[in-house]
N, C-alpha and C positions, 0 to 999 in steps of 0.2 A: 652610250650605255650608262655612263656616270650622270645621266640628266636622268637616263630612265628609273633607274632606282633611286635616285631624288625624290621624284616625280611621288613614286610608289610610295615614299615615305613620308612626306609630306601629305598626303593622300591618308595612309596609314595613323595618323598623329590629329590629327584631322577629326577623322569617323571617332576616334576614343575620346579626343576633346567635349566634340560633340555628344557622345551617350553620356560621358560625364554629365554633361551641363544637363539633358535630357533625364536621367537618372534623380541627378537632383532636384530636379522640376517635378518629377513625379515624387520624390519622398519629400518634400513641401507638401504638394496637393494634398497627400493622404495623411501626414499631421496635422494639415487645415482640416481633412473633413472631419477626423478623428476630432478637434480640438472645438468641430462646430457638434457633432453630437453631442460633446461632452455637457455640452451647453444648451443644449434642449430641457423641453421640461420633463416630466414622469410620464413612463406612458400607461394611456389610462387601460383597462380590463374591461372589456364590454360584459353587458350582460349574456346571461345564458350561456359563459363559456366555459370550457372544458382546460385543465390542465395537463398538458400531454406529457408522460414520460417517457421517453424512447430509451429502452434501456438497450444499449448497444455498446459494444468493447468493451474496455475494462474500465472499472470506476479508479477514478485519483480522488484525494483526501480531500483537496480543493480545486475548484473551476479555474481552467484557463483559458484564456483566449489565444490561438495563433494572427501573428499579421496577414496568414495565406490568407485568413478567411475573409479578409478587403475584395480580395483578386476572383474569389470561389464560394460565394454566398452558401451553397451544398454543405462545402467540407465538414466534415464530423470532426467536433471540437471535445475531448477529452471531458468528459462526465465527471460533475465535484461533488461529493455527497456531504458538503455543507449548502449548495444549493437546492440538492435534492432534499434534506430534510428543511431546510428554511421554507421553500416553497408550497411542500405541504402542510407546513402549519401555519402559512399562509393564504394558504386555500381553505383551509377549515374556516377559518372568521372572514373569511370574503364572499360578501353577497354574491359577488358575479359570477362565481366561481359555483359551477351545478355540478361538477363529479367530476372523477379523475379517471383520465386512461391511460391505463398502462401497455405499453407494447412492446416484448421481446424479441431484438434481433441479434440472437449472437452475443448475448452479455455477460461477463465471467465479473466476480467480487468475492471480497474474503468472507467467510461465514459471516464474522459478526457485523462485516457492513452492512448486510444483507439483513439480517437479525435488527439492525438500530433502523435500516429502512422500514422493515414489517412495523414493528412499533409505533412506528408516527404513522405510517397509514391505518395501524387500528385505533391511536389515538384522533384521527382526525373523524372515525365513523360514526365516533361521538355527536357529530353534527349532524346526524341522519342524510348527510352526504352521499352520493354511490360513487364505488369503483366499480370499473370492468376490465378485464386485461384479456389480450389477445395473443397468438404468439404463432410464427408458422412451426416452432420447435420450441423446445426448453428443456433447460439442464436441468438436475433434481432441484439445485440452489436456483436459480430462476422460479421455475416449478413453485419453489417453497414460496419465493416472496410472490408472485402471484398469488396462489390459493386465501392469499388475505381479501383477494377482492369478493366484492358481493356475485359475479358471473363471471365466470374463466369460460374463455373461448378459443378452439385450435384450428388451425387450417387443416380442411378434409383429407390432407395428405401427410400431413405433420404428425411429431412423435411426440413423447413424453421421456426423458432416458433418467427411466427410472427404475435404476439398478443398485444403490448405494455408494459405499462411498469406500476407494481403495488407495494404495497409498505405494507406490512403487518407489523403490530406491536403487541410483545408478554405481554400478562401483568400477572403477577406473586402473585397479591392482594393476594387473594383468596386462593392459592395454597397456599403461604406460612403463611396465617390465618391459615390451615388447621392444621400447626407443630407448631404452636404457634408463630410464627414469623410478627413482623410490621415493617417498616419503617419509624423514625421520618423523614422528610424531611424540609428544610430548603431552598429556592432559591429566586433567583431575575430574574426579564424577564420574559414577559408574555407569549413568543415565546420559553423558556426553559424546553423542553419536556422531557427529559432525565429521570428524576426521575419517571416519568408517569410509564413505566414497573412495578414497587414496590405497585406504593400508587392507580393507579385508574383501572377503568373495560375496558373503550374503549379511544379515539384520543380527547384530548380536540378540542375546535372550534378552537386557534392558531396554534395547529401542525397539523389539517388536512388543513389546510390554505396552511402553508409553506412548508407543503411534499406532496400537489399538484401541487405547482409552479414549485418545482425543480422535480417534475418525470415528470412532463409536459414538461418543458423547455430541459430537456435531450432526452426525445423522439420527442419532433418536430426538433432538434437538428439530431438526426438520420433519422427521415421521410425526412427532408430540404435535406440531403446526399446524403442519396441514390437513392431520386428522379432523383437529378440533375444528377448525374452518368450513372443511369439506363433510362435517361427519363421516369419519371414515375408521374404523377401528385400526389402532397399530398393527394389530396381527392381521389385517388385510393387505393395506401398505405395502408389509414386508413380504406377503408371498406376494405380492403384484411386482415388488422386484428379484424377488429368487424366481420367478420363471420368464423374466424379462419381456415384461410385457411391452416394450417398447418397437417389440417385435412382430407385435400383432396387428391389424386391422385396428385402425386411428378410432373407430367406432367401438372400440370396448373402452376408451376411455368417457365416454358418454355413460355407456353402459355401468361401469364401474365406478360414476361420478367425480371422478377425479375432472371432467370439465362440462362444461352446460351444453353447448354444443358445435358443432363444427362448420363452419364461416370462411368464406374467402375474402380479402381485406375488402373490396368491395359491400361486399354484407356487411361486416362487422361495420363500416361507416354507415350505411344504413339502420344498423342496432341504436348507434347511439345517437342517430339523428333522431330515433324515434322517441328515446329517453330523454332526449330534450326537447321534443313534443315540435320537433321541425319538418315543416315540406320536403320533400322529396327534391326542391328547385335551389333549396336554402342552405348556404355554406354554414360547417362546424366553424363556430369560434374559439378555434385553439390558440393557447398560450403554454408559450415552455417557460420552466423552472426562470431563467436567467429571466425572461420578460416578467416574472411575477415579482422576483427578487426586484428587479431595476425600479419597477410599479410602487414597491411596498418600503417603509419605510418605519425606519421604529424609532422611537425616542433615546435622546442623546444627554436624557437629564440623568444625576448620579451621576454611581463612581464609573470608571472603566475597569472591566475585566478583559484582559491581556487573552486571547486564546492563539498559540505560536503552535504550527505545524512544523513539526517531526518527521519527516519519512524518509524509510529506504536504509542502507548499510552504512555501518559508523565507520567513518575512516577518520585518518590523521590530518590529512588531506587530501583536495582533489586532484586528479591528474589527468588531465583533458586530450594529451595524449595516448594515452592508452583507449584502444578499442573499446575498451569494455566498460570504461568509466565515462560512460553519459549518462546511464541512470539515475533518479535521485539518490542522494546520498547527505548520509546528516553527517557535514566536516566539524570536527570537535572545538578548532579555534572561531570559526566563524560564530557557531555553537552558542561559545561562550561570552563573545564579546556582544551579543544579541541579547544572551542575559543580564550582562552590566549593563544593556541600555532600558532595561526593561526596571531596572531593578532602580536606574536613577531619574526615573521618569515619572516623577511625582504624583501625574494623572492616572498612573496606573494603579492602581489598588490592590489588585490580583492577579496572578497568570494560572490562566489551563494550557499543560503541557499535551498537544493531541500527538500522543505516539503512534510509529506504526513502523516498527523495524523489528529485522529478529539479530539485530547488533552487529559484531564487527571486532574493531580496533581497541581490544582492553585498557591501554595508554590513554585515548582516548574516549573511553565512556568513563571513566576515572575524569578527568576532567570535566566534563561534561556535569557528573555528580556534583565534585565541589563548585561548580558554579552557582548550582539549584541549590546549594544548599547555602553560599552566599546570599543568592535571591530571597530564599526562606526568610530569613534572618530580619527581613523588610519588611516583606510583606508574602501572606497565605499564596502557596506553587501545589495547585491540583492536577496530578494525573489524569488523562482520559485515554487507555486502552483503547486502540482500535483493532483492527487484522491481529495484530501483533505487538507484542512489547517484551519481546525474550531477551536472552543473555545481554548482552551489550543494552538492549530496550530495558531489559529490567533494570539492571545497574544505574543508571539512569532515572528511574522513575524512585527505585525504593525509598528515598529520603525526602520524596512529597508528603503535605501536613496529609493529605488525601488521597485515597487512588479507585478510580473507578476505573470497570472495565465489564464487556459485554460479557454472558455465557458464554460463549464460543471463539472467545479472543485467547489467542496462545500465548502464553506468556509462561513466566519462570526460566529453567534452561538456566540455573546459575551454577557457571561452571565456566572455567577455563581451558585452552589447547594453545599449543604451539607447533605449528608444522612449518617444515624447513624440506625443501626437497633435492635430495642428490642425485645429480646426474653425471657424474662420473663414468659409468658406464657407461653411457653416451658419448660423451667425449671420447673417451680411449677405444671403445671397440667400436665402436657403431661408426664413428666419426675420424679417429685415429689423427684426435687432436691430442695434444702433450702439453702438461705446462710444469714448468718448474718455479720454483720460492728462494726467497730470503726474508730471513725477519728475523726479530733483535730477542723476542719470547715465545713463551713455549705454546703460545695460541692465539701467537698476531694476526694469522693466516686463517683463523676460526672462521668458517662464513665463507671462503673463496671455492671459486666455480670445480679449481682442478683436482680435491682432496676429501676423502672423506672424512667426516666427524668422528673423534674418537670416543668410545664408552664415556671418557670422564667429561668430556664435551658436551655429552646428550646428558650427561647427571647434571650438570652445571644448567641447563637450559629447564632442564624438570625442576631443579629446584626454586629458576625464576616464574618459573607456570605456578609452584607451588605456593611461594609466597603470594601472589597473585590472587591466586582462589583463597590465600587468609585473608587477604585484605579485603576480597570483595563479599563473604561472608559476612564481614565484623561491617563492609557497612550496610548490610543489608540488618541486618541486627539491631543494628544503631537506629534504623529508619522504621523498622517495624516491631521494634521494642521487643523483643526475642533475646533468646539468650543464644550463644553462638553456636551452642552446641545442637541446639533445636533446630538455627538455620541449616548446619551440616547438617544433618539428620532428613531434610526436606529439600537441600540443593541437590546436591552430587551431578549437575548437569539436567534435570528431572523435569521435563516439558510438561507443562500442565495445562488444560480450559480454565478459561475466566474461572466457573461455576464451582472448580477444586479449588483453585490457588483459594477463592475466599474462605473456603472451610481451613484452609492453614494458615490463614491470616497475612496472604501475599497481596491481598485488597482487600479492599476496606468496603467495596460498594458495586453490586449490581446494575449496568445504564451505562448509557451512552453521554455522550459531548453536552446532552441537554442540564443533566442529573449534574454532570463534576461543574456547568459554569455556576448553577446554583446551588454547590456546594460552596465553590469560590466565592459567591457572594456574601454567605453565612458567615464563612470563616473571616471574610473584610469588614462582616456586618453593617452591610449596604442592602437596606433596605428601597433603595430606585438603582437599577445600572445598566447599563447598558454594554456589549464588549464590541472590540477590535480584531481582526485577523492580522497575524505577523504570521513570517517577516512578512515586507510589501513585496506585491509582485514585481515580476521584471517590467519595465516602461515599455512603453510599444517599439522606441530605437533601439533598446537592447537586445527586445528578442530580435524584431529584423537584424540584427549586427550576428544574433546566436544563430542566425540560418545558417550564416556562412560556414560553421564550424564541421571541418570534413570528418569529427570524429560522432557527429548524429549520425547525420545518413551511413557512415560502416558501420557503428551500434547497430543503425535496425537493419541491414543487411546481416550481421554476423548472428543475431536473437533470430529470424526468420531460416539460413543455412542449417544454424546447430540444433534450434528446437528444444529438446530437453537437455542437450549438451550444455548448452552456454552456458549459466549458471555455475556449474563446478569447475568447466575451462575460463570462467571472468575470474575465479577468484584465485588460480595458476597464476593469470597474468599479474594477479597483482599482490604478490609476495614478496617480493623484491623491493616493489612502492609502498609499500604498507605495512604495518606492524606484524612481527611473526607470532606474537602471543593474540590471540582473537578470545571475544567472548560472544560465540559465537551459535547460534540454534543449528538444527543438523537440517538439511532440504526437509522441504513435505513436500510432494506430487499433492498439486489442489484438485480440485474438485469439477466434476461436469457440472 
């Protein structure tokens, strides 16, 4: 028996030796072939080809690539909208390049990515170029950025959902009274709704206020578009969605011109075959965004402009184990030490900051500030607004020489909160846990799981919330040359569209990423330049090594479970990890 499980284990020791060596033989091979494409020349763009967009899942700030996609040529790779806008203005000045199609499957993005994509596709029509877009379905925001093309076309069975645009909010009181659980809350701004999920039933009268302006302002934003494109008057638009016409026979949208006409993808290949004056025998020459980008190349003469992405909720830092922290996320040290590098790196000239957060960790976008404002001090730090640049994003941005940002980029939200949550009740009734103390003063114990906060405990925390919202007033003051009293006047928590904050001087400039890097080059006065993407992405052995991490795959298990939950149960989990004063936007429910 002692030979036989020898035997077994030797055997067992064996097989793992072996997939090791195996293993490593295959992660060789795929950094040799990775490291022989790398080493290819450009690839070249036949004539008479078409640039496909395939708008599907949700758009990221910037392109990435997973290592799956070695193993699963298919895999849908995470859509970057500095590829998608590179590409088509790169498709405009390329001969080879006869018109772009766009195709809707299922594609969700924040208004004004959506807004900065319209734009370069109208700046590109300049070139008496054609778009067509297809779609089996489309959201209103799909819808929208379609109707810029020259023929919109729907599958015979496909809708349009076009209904407007609502804005639901979750509140969690109640439920979590149910396990014994409350919320001390703490904030400043009367317009600071964020904390509401925890403490109340339904939309105080300031946040149904401010999250009727900006879902209004975004959707006459879309109505105003697609009218103009489609000739359609707004007052038609809007009854075609008060009687939801999404509901009707796919052939009123023909009828109603809202699309040219109704195609099954088979047909529609045949549309555009015919558009590029091709046989019936003859393949479409399609190329995607990445193969145009890889193709195209721009000059590297000049200064460099710096352009460093932003995204996702400010934290302190990251914590990789917790469930709910895989998402991106802008860590404040990391943050910073990215701006010293940028700020000692002679070649740079200038940085555009590409924001797209609605903030986070007050401790931390304070930080964050005085970095960029170090950076300043060297050299010209352009704001570019994307999705978002609220509380914490704004804090952050206001002390740029510049700030641009789209219509319909959310931003402002300057205001502070602190929530701390007791569960006390929990423990003693629910759970008939017991704890007892010692300690040396009269609020050593401040913060522990077994006791509630007393009145003078919660004044003492209001008044570090309060000092907090002075400090980040004065520097928003400081950065948009205001007086402080003007900034109070126009914060109190107060969520605004790009299109408001400019009328109150919370930016400086209408435009996207294109507009702030040639702003930045003005304010460097470089007249040749060229820019950069920071930080660098992850090397191909890092992400393969970030496969392994068990806390992805439960992220996207526990976002798919909760649905519209997760969200205000990620940011439970992480209170304890994270800063308790937040500067922080309230949810919005986006958009079909």
């Amino acid at each position: 028996m002692k030979d036989f499980f020898k035997n077994v284990g030797a055997t067992i020791v064996g097989l793992l030796v072996f997939t090791l060596i195996l293993g490593a033989f295959a992660l060789i091979s795929i950094v040799g072939m990775i490291a022989g494409a790398s080493n290819d020349s450009k690839p070249s763009i036949s004539s008479n080809s078409v640039l496909v967009l395939q708008m599907k899942g949700s758009l990221d700030e910037r392109s990435t690539s997973s290592p799956l996609s070695f193993f699963n040529q298919d895999q849908t790779q995470p859509m970057g909208l500095n590829d998608i806008l590179y590409s088509i203005k790169k498709a405009k000045d390329n001969p080879n390049i006869k018109g772009i199609y766009i195709e809707n499957d299922g594609f969700s993005a924040d208004p004004s990515q959506l807004e900065e994509i319209r734009n370069a596709l109208k700046d590109y029509k300049s070139s008496k170029k054609w778009i067509v877009a297809y779609g089996d379905d489309y959201g209103s925001g799909s819808y929208y950025l379609a109707s810029i093309a020259d023929k919109v076309y729907l599958n015979p069975q496909g809708t349009i959902e076009w209904k407007g645009i609502g804005s639901e909010t979750m509140y969690l009181k109640d439920a979590l009274k149910k396990i014994g659980v409350s919320m001390i809350v703490t904030k400043v701004g009367k317009y600071k709704s964020a904390t509401e999920t925890y403490t109340e039933d339904k939309m105080s009268d300031a946040n149904r206020e401010q999250t009727m302006r900006y879902i209004t302002g975004i959707w006459n934003t879309w109505v105003k578009g697609v009218g103009e494109s489609r000739k359609i008057s707004p007052e038609q638009l809007n009854a075609y969605a008060d009687r939801f016409i999404e509901s009707e026979d796919p052939k009123v949208f023909v009828t109603n011109k809202m699309v040219d006409g109704l195609l099954y993808a088979d047909e529609m290949k045949a549309q555009v075959k015919k558009m590029l004056g091709l046989k019936g025998d003859e393949d479409i020459s399609q190329v995607t965004p990445d193969q145009l980008v890889a193709a195209s190349s721009d000059s590297s003469n000049g200064g460099q402009i710096a352009v460093y992405y932003a995204s996702g909720e400010i934290v302190d830092q990251a914590n990789p184990s917790s469930l709910f922290d895989q998402e991106n996320f802008i860590v404040g040290d990391e943050f910073c030490k990215d701006m010293e590098k940028l700020m000692d790196d002679d070649d740079v000239k200038a940085v555009v900051l590409r924001i797209n957060s609605p903030g986070g960790s007050a401790f931390a976008s304070d930080k964050m500030w005085h970095a960029i404002q170090q950076l300043k001090k060297k050299k010209p730090v352009v704001v570019s607004m994307s999705g978002m640049a609220a509380s914490g994003g704004y804090y952050m941005s206001c002390g740029a020489n510049w700030i641009v940002a789209e219509p319909t980029t959310i931003t402002g939200s300057i205001g502070i909160f602190g929530m701390i949550p007791d569960a006390t009740q929990l423990f003693s009734d629910k759970l008939g846990i017991k704890f007892d103390e010692v300690s040396t003063n009269k609020h050593s114990t401040l913060g522990a799981m077994g006791r509630k906060m007393t009145p003078e405990e919660i004044s003492y925390i209001q008044s570090s919330v309060d000092r907090g919202y002075r400090v980040f007033i004065s520097r928003v003051a400081e950065g948009r040359h205001m007086s402080v009293g003007r900034v109070n006047e126009i914060a109190q928590g107060h969520v605004y569209l790009g299109q408001d904050a400019k009328q109150i001087q919370l930016v400086d400039e209408l435009g996207g990423i294109n507009q702030a890097i040639g702003k930045a080059a003005k304010l460097a006065k470089l007249s040749d330049y060229f820019y950069r993407e920071y930080p660098s992405q992850l090397s191909f052995l890092d992400q393969l090594s970030s496969l392994g991490n068990k806390g992805s795959y439960l992220d996207d298990q526990m976002r798919e479970v909760l649905g519209d939950f997760y969200q205000p149960f990620s940011i439970l989990s992480r209170i304890k990890a994270q800063d308790a004063i937040q500067a922080r936007m309230p949810y919005i429910v986006l958009y079909n």
